[in-house]
C-alpha positions in Angstrom: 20.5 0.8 -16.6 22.5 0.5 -20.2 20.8 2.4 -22.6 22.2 2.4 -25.8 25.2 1.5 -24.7 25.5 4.2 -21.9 25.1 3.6 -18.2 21.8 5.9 -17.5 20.1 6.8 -14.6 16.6 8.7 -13.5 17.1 11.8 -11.3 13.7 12.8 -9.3 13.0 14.6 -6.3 17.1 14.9 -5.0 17.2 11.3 -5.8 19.4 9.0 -8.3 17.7 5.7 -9.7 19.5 3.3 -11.7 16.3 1.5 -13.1 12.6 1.9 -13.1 11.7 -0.7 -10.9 13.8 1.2 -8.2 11.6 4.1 -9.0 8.2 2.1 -8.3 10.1 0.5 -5.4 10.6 3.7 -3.7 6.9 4.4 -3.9 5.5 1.1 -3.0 8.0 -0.7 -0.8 8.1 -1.7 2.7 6.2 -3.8 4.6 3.2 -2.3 4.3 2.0 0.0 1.5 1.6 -2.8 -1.3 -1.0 -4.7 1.7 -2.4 -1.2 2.0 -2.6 -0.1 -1.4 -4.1 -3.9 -2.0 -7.2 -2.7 0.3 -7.7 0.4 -1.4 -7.9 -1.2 -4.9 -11.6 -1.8 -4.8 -13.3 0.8 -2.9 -12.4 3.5 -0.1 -11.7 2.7 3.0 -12.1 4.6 6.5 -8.7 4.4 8.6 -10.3 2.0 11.2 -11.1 -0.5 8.4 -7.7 0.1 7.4 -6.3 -1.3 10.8 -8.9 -4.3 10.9 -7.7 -5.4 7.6 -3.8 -5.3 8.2 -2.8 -7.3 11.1 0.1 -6.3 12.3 0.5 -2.9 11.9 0.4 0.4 14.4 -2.1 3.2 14.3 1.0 5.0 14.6 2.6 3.3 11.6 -0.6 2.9 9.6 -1.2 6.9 9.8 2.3 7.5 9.1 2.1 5.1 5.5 -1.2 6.8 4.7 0.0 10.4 4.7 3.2 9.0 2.7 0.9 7.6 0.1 -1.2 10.8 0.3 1.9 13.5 0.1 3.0 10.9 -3.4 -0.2 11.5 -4.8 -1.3 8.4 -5.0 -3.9 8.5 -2.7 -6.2 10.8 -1.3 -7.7 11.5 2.3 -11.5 12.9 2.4 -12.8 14.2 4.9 -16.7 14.4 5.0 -18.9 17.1 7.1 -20.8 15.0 9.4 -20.8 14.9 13.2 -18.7 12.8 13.8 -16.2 13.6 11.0 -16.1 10.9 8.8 -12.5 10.1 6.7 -12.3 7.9 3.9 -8.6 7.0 1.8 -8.9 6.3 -1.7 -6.7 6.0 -4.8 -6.2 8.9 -6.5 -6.6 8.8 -10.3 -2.7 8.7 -10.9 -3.0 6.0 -7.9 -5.4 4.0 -9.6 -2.8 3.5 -12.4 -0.9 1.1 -10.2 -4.1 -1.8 -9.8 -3.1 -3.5 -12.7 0.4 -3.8 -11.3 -0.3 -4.6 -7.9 -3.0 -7.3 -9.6 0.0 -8.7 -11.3 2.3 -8.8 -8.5 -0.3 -10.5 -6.2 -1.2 -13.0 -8.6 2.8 -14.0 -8.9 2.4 -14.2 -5.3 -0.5 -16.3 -5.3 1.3 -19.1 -8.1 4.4 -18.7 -5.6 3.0 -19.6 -2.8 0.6 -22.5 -4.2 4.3 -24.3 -5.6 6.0 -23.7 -2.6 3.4 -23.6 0.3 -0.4 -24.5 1.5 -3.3 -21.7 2.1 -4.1 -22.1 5.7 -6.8 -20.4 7.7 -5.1 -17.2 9.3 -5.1 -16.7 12.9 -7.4 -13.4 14.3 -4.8 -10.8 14.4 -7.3 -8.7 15.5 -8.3 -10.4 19.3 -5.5 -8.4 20.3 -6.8 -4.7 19.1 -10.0 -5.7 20.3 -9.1 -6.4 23.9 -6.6 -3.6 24.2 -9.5 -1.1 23.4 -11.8 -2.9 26.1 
């Protein structure tokens, strides 16, 4: 990024980023952590609602995102005293400073897809995880 006329960069955590959005990229990118982060906005969620909600993804993958967002500090994992153990993700307060990007973002989305596209009723992605775990 030029910055007064000098070619400037952010240095964090042993890495180089040539512009902010890069920064937020790096937290948020991928396929799914914006889709998880989305969930999250509104109230916590336990990791098997998590997996209902986001068709598509792994446990495997899902756990793997949620400890990502939780070592950033953008989301916390609780884990409550009951039997059995109950675990609930939520955003963090730091984390909770993205929902009015991610609002933004979606509703970009949203305009996008009403130009270019049709809303359609979406398949069950979830038969599948069903009948695996019958």
């Amino acid at each position: 990024m030029i910055i007064d006329g000098k070619e400037m960069a952010f240095e964090m955590e042993g890495r180089t980023f040539h512009c902010a959005l890069d920064v937020s990229m790096s937290f948020i990118g991928g396929k799914w952590k914006s889709v998880l982060l989305w969930y999250l906005r509104a109230e916590p969620k336990r990791f098997s609602e998590l997996n209902r909600l986001v068709p598509g993804i792994t446990e495997k993958m899902l756990s793997l995102q949620l400890k990502e967002l939780e070592a950033d500090g953008i989301i916390r994992r609780e884990v409550f005293a009951e039997v059995p153990p109950r675990v609930e993700y939520s955003f963090t307060e730091f984390g909770r400073t993205m929902i009015p990007m991610l609002e933004a973002i979606a509703n970009w989305g949203r305009q996008l897809a009403q130009r270019r596209g049709k809303m359609v009723e979406a398949p069950d992605q979830n038969k599948g995880k069903l009948e695996k775990t019958k």
